[in-house]
N, C-alpha and C positions, 0 to 999 in steps of 0.2 A: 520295263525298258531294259535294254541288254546295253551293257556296256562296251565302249568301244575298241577297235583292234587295235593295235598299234601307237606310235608314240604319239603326244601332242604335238603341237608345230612349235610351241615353245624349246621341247627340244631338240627339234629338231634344225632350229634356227641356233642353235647354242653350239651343236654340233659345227656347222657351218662356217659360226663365227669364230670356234676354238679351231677350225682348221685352217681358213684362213691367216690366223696368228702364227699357228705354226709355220706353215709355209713363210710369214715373211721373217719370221727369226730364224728360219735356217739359211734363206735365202740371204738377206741383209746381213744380218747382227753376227752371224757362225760360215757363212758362205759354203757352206759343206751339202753335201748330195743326200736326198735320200736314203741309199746306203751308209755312208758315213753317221748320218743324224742317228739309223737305227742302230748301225753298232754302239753309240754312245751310248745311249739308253736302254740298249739290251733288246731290242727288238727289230725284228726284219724289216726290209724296205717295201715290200708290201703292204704292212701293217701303217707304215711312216703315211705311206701313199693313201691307204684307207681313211685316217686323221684329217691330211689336207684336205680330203675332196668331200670332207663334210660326211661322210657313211659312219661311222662311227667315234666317239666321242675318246681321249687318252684316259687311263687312268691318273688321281690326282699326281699320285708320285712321279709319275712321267712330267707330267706340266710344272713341277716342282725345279725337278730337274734339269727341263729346257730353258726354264726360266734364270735360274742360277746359270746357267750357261753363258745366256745374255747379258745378263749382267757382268761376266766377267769378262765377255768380249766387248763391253762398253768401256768397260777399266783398262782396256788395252792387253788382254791377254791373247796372248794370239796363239801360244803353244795349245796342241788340240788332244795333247797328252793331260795339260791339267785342265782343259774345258771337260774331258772323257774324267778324270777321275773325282771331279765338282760333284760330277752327272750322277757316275754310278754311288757317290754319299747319302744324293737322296734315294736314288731309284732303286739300291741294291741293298742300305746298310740297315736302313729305316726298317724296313720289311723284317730284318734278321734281328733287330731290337723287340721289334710289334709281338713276333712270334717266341721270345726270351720272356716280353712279358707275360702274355696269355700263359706260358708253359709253366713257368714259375706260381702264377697263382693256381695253376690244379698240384702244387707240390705236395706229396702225402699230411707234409707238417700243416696246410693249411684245411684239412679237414678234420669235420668233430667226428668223434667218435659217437656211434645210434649207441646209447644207451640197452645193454636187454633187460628185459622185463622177465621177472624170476614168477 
């Protein structure tokens, strides 16, 4: 039996449903365009566009991000300077912490030394 192509319909309904989300928190909750959404997040409005319409799914950080958005547009922040810089805490700082840690555990002082054999 050969296995099959392509994604399940699980995820592809999940894509779907996370784009739909997205469209109504930028629509509702941020009322900002496409373009807007992706410079807050660091990514083009084509990609924004790809998200809504169900093609592909955001990475978590992104969804992290929007989501912190709404929430602060719920709290009544309306300035779109500190929705933008919520956004980029997750989407941009997170990443530069992740990559601090990985780098730090390959630090020289963390490796043993091969014993030689005389």
């Amino acid at each position: 039996m050969t296995a099959s192509v392509g994604r399940p319909k699980q995820d592809k309904l999940w894509t779907q449903i996370v784009g739909k989300w997205i469209r109504e928190c930028r629509q509702t909750e941020l009322s900002v365009s496409q373009e807007e959404l992706g410079k807050m997040l660091g990514v083009t409005r084509t990609t924004v566009n790809k998200w809504e319409s169900g093609k592909v799914s955001p990475p978590i950080r992104k969804m992290v991000g929007l989501y912190r958005m709404t929430q602060l547009a719920r709290q009544g922040v309306a300035d779109r300077q500190k929705l933008y810089e919520e956004a980029a805490k997750v989407c941009f700082t997170d990443v530069e912490g992740m990559l601090e840690s990985v780098m730090s555990s390959y630090a020289p002082s963390n490796f043993k030394r091969a014993k030689r054999k005389k």
